[in-house]
C-alpha positions in Angstrom: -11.2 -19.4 -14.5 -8.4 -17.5 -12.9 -7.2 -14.4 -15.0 -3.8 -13.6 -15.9 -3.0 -10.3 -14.6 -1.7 -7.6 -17.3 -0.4 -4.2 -15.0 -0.4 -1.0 -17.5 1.2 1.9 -15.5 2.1 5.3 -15.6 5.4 5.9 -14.3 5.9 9.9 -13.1 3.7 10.8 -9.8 3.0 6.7 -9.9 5.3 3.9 -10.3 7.7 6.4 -9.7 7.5 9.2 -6.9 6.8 12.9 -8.3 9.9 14.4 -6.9 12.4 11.9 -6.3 11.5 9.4 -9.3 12.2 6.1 -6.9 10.3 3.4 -7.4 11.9 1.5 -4.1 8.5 1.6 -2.5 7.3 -0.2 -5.1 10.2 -2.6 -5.4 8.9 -5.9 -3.5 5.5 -5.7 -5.0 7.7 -5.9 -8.5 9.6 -8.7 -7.8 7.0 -10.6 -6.8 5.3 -9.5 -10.5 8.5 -10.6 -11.8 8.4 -14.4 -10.1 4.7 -14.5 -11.4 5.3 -14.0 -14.9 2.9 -10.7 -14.4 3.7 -8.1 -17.2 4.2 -4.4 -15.7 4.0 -2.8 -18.9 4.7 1.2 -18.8 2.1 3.5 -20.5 4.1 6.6 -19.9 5.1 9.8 -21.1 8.6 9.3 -21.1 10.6 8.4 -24.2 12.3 5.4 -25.5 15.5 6.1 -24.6 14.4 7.0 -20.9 12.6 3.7 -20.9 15.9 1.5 -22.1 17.4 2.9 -18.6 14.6 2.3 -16.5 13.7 -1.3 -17.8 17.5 -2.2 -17.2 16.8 -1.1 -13.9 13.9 -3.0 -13.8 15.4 -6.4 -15.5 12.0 -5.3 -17.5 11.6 -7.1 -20.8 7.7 -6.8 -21.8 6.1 -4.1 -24.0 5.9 -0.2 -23.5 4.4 2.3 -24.9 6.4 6.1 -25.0 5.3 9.6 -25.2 1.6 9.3 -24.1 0.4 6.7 -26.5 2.5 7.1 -29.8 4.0 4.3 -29.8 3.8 0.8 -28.7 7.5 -1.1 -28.4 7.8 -4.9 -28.4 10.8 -7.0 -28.2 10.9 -9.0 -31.4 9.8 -12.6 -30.3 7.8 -11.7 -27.5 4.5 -13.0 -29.0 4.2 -16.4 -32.0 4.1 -13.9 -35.0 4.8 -10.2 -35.4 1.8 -8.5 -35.1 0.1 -6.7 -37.6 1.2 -3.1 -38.9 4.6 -3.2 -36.9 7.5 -2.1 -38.3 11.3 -3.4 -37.1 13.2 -1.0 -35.3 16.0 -1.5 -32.6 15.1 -4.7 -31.4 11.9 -3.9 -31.2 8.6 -4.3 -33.4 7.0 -1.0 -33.6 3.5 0.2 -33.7 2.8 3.9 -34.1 0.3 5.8 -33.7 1.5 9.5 -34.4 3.7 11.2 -37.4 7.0 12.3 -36.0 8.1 15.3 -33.8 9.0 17.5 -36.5 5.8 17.6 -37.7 4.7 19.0 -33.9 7.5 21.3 -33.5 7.0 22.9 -36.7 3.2 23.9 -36.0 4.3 24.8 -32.4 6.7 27.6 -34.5 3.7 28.7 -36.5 1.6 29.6 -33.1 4.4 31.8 -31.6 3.1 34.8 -33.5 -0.4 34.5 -32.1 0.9 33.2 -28.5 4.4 35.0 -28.0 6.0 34.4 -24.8 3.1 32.4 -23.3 4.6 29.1 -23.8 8.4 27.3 -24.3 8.7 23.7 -25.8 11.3 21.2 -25.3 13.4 22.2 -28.2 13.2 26.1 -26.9 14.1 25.1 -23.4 17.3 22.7 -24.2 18.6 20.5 -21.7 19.5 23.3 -19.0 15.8 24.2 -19.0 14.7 20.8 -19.0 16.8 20.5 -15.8 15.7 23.8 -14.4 12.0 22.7 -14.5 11.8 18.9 -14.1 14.8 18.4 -11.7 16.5 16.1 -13.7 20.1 15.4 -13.7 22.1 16.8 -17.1 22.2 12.9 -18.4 18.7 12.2 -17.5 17.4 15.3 -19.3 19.0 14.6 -22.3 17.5 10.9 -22.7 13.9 13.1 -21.8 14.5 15.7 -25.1 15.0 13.0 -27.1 11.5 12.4 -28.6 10.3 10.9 -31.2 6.7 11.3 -31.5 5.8 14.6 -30.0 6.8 17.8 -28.3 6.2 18.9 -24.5 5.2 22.5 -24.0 5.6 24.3 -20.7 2.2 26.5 -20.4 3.1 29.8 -19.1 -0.2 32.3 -19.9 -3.3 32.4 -18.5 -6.0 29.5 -18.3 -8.3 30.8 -20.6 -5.4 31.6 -23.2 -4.2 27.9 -22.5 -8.0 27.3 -23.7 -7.5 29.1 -26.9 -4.3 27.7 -27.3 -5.2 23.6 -27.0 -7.8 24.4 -29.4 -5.6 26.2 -32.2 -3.6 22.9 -32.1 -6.2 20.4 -31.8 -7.8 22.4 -34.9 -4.8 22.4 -37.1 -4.8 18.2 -36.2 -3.1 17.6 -33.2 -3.5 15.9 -30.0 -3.2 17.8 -26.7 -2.9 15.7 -23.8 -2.5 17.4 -20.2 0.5 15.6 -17.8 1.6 16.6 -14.6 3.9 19.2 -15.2 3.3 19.8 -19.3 1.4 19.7 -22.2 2.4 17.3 -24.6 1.8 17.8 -28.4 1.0 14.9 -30.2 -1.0 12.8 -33.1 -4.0 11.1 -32.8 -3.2 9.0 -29.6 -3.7 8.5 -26.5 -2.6 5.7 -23.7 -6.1 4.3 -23.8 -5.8 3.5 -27.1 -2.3 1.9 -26.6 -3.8 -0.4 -24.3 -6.4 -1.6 -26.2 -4.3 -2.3 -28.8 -1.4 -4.0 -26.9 -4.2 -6.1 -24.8 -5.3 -7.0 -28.2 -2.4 -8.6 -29.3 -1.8 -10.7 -25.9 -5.4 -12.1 -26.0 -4.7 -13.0 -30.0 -1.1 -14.8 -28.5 -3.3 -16.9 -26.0 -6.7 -17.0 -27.1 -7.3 -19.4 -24.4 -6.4 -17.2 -21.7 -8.5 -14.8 -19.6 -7.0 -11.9 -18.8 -7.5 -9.1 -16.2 -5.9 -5.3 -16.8 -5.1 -3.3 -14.3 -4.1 0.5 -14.9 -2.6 2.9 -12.8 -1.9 6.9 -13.3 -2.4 9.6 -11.7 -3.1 12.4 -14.2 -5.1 13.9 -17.3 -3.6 11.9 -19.5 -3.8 8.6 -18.0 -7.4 9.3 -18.1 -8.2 7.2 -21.1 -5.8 4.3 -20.3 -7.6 4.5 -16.6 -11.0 4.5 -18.3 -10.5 1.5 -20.6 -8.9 -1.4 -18.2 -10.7 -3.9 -15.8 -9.3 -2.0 -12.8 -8.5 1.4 -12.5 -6.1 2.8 -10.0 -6.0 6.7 -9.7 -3.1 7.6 -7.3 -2.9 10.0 -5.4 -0.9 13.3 -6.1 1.0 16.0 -3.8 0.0 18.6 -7.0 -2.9 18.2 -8.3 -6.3 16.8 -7.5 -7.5 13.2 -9.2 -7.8 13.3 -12.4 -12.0 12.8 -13.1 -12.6 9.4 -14.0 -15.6 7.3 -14.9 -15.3 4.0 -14.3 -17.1 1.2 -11.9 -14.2 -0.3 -10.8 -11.9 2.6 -9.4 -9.7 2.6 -6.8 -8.2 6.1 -5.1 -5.5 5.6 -3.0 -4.7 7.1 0.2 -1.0 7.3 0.3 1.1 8.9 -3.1 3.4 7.9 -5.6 4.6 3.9 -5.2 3.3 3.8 -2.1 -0.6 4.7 -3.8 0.6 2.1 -6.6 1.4 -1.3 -4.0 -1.6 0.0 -2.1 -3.9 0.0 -5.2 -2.6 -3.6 -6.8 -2.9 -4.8 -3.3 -6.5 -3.9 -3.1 -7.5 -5.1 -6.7 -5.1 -8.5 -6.6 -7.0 -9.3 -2.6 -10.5 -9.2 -4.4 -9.8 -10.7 -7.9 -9.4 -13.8 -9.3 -6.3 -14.0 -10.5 -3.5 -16.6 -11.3 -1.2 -14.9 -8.8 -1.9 -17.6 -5.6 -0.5 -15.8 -3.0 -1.3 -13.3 -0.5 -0.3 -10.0 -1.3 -0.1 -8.7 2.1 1.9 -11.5 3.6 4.4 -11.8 1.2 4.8 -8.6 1.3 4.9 -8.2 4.9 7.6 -10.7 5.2 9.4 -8.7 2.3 9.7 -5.7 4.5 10.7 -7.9 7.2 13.5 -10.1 5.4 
């Protein structure tokens, strides 16, 4: 039987190129997705309302999941019933996985005493540092600092106090999960997790289908997400090495950013069985020449 193709992805350093945050590489391979019915779902750090823009972009309508894992958005009427332990918000039927921001910014406070000086959050840095550090534009920053479920924190000691650090947090209950540029602070998530769960629901929604999940990152924490799917694509990054995954069915790619993501799909869709019945090379040979 040929399996529908489910495409989890990072966005930052893989959908989306680490400096310049196109995607244009990537954009025949996406249309093609989008004529086949193939959900490109993003697993990302990124939140919701940096999401709305990007999906708009996109003409995206299928699931995403914000801010490494805590939280799974939706669209209301996207599968036959609402699944279980959602709750309406926005449009959207919600699943969450960790309390709110708050709660991390407010044990962030209480290690400033013990850390001083070795590390600035989010909410320290405001939007000009936000800019300063991530390149953003003013606008774009802004949608980034508004999160919902957790706090980024920009790491500026030594490795081995980052050590002591990650574990002060992970012992007073939260989750520390390693991106490119920060470390986010979080609940007890993760975009492995999110993937499961979503995949879940789609196979519940057509229990007759076979599906195939492809997932592509290239950090720390898309580890998990990476670990868990049929097909895992690590892409290649200009600043850091690949993240260490174990898995059987792992691609690496050569080139970075979106050009590491079509290269991966095109790898995995040329030697799977899928429901996509075309070839991946020639259409998008004759995408690049059109």
């Amino acid at each position: 039987m040929f399996k529908k193709v489910l495409v989890f992805t990072d966005l930052d350093g893989s959908l989306l190129d680490h400096f310049t945050y196109s995607y244009l590489a990537a954009a025949p391979l996406l249309e093609l997705f989008q004529e086949k019915g193939v959900p490109v779902i993003p697993v990302t750090s990124k939140t919701r309302a940096e999401l709305k823009v990007l999906r708009s972009e996109l003409e995206n309508s299928h699931p995403f999941v914000v801010e490494n894992g805590a939280a799974v958005f939706i669209p209301q009427g996207y599968f036959s019933a609402t699944p279980s332990g959602c709750e309406p918000l926005d449009g959207y039927d919600c699943y969450q996985f960790s309390k709110s921001r708050e709660v991390w910014i407010n044990l962030l406070s209480e290690m400033e005493d013990e850390f001083e000086r070795e590390f600035e959050t989010f909410t320290s840095l405001g939007v000009d540092g936000i800019v300063r550090l991530t390149g953003l534009s003013e606008e774009a920053a802004k949608l980034a600092n508004q999160r919902e479920y957790s706090e980024p924190v920009m790491w500026k000691g030594s490795n081995e106090r980052k050590s002591l650090f990650v574990e002060a947090l992970k012992s007073s209950g939260a989750t520390v999960l390693q991106g490119g540029r920060f470390l986010h602070v979080t609940g007890h998530c993760d975009k492995g997790r999110a993937l499961q769960w979503l995949c879940k629901r789609y196979k519940n929604d057509s229990p007759a289908e076979s599906f195939l999940t492809i997932a592509a990152g290239d950090s720390y924490n898309d580890r998990e997400m990476l670990e868990v799917a049929d097909c895992a694509l690590a892409i290649r990054s200009p600043v850091h090495d690949f993240p260490d995954i174990k898995h059987s069915n792992i691609y690496r790619s050569m080139h970075l950013g979106p050009q590491g993501w079509v290269e991966g799909m095109r790898k995995f869709l040329s030697t799977e069985e899928t429901s996509i019945d075309v070839d991946i090379i020639d259409y998008l040979q004759n995408k690049l020449r059109s």
